[in-house]
C-alpha positions as CSV (number, residue, x, y, z in Angstrom):
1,X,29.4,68.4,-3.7
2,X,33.2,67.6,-4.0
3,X,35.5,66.3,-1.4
4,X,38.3,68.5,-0.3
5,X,41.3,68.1,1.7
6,X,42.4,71.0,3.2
7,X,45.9,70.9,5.1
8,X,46.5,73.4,7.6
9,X,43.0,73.8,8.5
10,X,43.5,74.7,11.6
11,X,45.7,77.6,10.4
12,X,45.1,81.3,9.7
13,X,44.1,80.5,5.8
14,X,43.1,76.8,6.0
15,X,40.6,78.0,8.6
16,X,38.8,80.6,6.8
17,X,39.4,78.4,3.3
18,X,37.0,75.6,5.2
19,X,35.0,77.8,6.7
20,X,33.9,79.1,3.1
21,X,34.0,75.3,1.5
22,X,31.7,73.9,4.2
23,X,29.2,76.6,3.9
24,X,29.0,75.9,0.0
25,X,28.3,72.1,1.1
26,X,31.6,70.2,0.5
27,X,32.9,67.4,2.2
28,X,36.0,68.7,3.8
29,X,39.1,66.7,5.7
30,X,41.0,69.0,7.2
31,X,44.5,68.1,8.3
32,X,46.9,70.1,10.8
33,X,49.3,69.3,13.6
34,X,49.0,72.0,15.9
35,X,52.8,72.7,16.0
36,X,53.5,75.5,18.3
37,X,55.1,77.6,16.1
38,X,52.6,79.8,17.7
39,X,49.8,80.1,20.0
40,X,48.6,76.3,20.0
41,X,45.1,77.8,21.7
42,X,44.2,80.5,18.7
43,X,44.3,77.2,16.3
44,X,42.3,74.9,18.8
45,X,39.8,78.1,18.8
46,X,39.6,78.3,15.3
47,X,39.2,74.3,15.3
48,X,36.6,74.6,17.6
49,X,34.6,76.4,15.0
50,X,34.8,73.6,12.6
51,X,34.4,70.9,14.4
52,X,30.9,69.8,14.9
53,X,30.1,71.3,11.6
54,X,28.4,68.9,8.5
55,X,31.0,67.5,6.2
56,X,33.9,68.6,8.2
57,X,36.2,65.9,9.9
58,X,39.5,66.4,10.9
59,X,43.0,64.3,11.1
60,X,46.0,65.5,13.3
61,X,48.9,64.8,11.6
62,X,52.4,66.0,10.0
63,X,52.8,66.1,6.5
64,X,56.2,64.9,6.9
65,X,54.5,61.3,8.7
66,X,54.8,59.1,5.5
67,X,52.8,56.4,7.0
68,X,49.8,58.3,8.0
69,X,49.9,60.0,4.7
70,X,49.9,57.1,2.9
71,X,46.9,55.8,4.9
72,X,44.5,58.9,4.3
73,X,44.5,59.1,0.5
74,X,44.1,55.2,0.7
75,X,41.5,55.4,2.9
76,X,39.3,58.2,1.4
77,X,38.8,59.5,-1.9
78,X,39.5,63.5,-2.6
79,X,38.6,65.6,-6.0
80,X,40.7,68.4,-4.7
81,X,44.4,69.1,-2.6
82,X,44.5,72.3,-1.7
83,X,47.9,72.4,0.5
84,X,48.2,74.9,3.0
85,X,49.9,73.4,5.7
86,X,53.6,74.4,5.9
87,X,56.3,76.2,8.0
88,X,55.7,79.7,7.4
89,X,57.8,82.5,8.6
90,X,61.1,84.2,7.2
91,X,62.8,85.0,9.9
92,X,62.2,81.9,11.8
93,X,63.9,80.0,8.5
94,X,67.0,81.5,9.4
95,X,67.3,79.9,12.8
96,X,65.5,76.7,12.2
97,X,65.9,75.5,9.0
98,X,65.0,71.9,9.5
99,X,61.4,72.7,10.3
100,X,61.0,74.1,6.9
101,X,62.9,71.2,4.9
102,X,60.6,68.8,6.8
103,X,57.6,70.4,6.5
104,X,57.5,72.0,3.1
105,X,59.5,69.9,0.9
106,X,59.8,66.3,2.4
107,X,55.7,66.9,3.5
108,X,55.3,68.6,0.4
109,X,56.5,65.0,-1.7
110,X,54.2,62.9,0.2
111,X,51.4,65.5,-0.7
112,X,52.3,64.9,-4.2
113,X,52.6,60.8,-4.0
114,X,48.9,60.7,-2.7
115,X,47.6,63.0,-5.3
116,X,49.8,60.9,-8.1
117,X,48.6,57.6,-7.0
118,X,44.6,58.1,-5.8
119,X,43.2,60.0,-8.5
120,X,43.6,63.6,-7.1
121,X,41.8,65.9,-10.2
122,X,43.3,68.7,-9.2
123,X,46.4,69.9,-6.5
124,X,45.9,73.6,-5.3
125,X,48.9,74.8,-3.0
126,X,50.1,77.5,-1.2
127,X,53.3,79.2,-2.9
128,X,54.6,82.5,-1.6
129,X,55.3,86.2,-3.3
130,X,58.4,85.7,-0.9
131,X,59.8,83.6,-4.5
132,X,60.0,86.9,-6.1
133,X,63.5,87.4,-3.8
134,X,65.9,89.6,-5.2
135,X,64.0,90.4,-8.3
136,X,62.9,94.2,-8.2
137,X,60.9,94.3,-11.4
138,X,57.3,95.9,-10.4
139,X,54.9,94.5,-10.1
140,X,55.9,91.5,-9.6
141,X,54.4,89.0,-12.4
142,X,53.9,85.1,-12.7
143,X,56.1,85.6,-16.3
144,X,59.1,87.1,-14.3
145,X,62.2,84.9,-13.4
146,X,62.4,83.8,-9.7
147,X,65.6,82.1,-9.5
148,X,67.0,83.9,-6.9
149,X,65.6,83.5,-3.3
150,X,67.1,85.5,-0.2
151,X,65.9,83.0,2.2
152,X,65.4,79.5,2.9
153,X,61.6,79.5,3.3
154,X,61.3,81.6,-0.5
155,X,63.6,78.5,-2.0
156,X,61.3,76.1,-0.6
157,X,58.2,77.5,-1.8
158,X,60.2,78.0,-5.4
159,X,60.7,74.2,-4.8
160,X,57.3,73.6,-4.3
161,X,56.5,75.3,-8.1
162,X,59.1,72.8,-9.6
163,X,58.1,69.9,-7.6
164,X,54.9,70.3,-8.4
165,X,55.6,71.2,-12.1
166,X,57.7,67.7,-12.2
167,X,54.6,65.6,-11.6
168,X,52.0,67.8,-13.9
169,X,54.6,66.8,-16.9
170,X,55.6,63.3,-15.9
171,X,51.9,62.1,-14.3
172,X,49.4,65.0,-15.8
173,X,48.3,65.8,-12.5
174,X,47.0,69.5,-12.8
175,X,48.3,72.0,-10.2
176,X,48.4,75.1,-9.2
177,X,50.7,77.4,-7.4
178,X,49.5,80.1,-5.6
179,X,51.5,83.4,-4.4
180,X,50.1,84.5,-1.1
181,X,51.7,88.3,-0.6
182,X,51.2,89.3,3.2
183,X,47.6,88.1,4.2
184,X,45.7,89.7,7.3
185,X,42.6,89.7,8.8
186,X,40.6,87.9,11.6
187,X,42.2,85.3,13.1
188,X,45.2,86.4,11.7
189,X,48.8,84.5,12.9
190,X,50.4,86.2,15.8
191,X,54.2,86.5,14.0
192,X,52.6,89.1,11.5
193,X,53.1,92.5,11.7
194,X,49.4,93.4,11.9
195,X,48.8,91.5,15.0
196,X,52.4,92.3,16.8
197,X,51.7,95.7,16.1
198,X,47.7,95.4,17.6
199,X,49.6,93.8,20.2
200,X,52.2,96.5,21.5
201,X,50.2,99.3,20.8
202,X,47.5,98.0,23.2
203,X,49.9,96.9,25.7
204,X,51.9,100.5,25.5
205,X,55.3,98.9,24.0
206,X,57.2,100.3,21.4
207,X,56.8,98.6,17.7
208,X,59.9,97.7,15.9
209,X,59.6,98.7,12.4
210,X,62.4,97.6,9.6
211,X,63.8,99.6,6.9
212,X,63.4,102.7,8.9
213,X,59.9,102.7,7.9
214,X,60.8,102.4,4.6
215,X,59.1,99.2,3.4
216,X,55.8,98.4,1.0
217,X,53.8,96.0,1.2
218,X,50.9,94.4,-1.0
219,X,48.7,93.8,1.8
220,X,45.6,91.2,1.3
221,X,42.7,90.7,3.3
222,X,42.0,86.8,4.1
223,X,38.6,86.9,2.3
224,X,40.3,88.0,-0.9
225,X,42.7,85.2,-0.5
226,X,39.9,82.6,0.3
227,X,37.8,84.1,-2.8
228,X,40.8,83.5,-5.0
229,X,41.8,80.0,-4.0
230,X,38.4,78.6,-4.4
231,X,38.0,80.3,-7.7
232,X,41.3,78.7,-8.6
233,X,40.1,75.1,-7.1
234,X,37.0,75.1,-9.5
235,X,39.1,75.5,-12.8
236,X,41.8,72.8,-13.4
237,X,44.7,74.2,-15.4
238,X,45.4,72.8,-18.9
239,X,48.7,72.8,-21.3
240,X,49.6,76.4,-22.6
241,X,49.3,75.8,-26.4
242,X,51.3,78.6,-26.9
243,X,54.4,77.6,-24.7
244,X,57.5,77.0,-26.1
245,X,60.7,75.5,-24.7
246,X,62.4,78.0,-26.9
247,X,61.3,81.1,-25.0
248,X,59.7,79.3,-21.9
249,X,57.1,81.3,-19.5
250,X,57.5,80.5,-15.9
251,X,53.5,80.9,-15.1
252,X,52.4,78.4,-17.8
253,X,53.6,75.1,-18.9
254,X,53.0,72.3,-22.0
255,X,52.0,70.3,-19.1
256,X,48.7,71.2,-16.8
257,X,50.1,73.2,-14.4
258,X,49.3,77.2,-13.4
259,X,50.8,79.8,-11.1
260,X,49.0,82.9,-10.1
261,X,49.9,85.7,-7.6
262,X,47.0,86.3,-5.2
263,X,47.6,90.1,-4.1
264,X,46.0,93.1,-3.3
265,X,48.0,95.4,-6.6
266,X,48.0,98.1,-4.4
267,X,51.2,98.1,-2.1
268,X,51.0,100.5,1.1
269,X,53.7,102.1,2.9
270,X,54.4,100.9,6.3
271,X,54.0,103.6,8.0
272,X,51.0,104.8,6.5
273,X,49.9,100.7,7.8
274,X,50.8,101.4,10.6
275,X,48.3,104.8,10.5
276,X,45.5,102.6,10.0
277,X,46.1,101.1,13.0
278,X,47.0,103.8,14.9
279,X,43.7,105.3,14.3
280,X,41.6,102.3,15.0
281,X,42.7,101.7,18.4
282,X,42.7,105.5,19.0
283,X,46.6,105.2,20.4
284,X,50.0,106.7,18.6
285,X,52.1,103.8,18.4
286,X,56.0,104.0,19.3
287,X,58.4,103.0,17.1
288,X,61.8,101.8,17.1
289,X,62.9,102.4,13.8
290,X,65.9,99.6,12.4
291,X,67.6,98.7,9.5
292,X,66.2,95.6,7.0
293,X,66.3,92.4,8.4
294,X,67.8,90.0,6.7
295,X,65.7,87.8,4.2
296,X,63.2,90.6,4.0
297,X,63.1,92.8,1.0
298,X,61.8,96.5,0.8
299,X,58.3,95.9,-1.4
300,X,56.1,93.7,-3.0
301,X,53.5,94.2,-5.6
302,X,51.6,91.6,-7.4
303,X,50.6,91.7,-10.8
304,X,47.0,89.9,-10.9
305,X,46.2,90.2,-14.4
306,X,46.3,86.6,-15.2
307,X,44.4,85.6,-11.8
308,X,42.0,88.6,-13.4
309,X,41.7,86.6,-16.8
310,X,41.3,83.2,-16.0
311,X,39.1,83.3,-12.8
312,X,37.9,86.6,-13.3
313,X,38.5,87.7,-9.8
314,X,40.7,90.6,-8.1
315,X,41.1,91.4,-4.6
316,X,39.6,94.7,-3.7
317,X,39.3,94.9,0.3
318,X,40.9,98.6,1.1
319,X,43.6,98.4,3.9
320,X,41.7,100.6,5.9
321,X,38.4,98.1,6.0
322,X,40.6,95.2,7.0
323,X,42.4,96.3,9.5
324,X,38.9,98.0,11.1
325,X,37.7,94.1,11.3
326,X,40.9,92.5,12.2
327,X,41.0,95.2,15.1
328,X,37.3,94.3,16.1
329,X,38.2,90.8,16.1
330,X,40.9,91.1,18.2
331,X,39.5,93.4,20.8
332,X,37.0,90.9,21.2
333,X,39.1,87.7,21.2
334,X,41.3,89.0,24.0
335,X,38.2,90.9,25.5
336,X,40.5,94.3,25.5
């Protein structure tokens, strides 16, 4: 049995991520603080669900709050990070950016300070495919460059990697990175397309659907993710014997420190998405079809051979499948 902290627990992935860790018999702490980014009562729901459960307990607090960081990894003793609380969102970086410096890189030090000084054997956390940016090499590979973000809440997750890398080569604490590309499913956050789309359709509104339809994404169901990351959490990264400063590979290091992508490899139009859907709820959706938002790119695809090789794992769950549960989950949960 290992003792975990899990932040965002209360969160779409943190929830599910506990969820699995309990039922294997760890000792989880679970840390959120219920921002209202969205729908405060879908995280007290999935809370709910935890609470009460053997091994779970739970601390509500900001990874930004210093103080009260400082105090937990005093106070208890964790084998494993695995950081997934953080301002999400790329459009909502563009008109708030102070919620993402605060939570994702000044929360993100503290994270790394109580790994660093209480004995942490391993720090999992929660990078992004939205890294990947400008790049339009496919698919997209841990071994690529990612230098260039198009939005504030890609260039801090990029900070993340280097933060993170920072304390693997000055401390030897192990980490690794992990690139989420668009996770649905159950309990899924209300700001993704899935559930706004679920949403309109069902409520007879029009869907507003970027790039004139013209968009991929690598679409991965939350199990796949939660399979991956606790594959990940059971192997602690060590030095790349073969890396060399001379020609250096940005998914490896000298030091103990990992990325992987966590995707589906198997991108799916948006419109043919948005089929799925359609075809679940038995309703033709309509759609207001607009140009690309800004920060958004046109496709992402994740190259998973490494994630394949190391942890011997590759998400498989077809679109179709997932969006059939995420629909039955939703019907439910709102009882329409």
């Amino acid at each position: 049995m290992s003792s975990i902290l899990v932040t965002g627990a209360a969160g779409f992935i943190g929830f599910h991520l506990t969820k699995r860790l309990l039922d294997r018999g760890d000792r989880v702490v679970g840390l959120d603080n219920l921002n209202d980014y969205y729908d405060v009562n879908l995280k007290l729901d999935r809370l709910r669900q935890l609470e009460g459960r053997e091994g779970f307990s739970f601390v509500r607090t900001s990874l930004a709050d210093r103080p009260a960081l400082e105090d937990l990894f005093a106070g208890q003793r964790f084998d494993v990070v695995v950081n997934l609380a953080a301002q999400a969102g790329v459009r909502y970086s563009i008109t708030n950016p102070h919620a993402y410096v605060d939570s994702n890189l000044v929360g993100f030090i503290n994270i790394l300070e109580g790994c660093r000084h209480h004995g942490v054997k391993h720090l999992v956390y929660a990078s992004s495919s939205s890294v990947y940016g400008a790049n339009t090499a496919m698919p997209f590979s841990i071994h690529h460059n990612v230098d260039h973000p198009v939005s504030l809440y890609a260039a801090t997750k990029k900070a993340n990697e280097l933060m993170a890398h920072t304390y693997s080569s000055l401390y030897g604490l192990p980490t690794t990175g992990l690139r989420f590309f668009t996770v649905y499913g159950p309990w899924g956050r209300p700001d993704m397309a899935l559930f706004l789309f679920t949403k309109a359709i069902l409520e007879g509104r029009p869907i507003d659907v970027y790039n004139f339809g013209k968009m991929q994404r690598d679409f991965t169901y939350v199990d796949d993710i939660v399979e991956g990351v606790t594959r990940v959490m059971d192997r602690t990264p060590e030095p790349n014997p073969a890396w060399s400063g001379a020609r250096p590979d940005p998914g490896t290091s000298y030091a103990p420190y990992r990325i992987y992508n966590i995707g589906n490899n198997n991108p799916v139009e948006l419109l043919a998405f948005i089929e799925a859907i359609e075809q679940n709820l038995g309703i033709t959706a309509q759609k207001n079809l607009l140009p690309l938002q800004a920060g958004d790119v046109p496709a992402t695809y994740a190259d998973v051979d490494d994630l394949m090789n190391d942890v011997g794992f590759k998400p498989a769950t077809p679109i179709g499948e997932g969006i059939e549960r995420f629909v039955e989950w939703y019907r439910g949960y709102y009882g329409v």
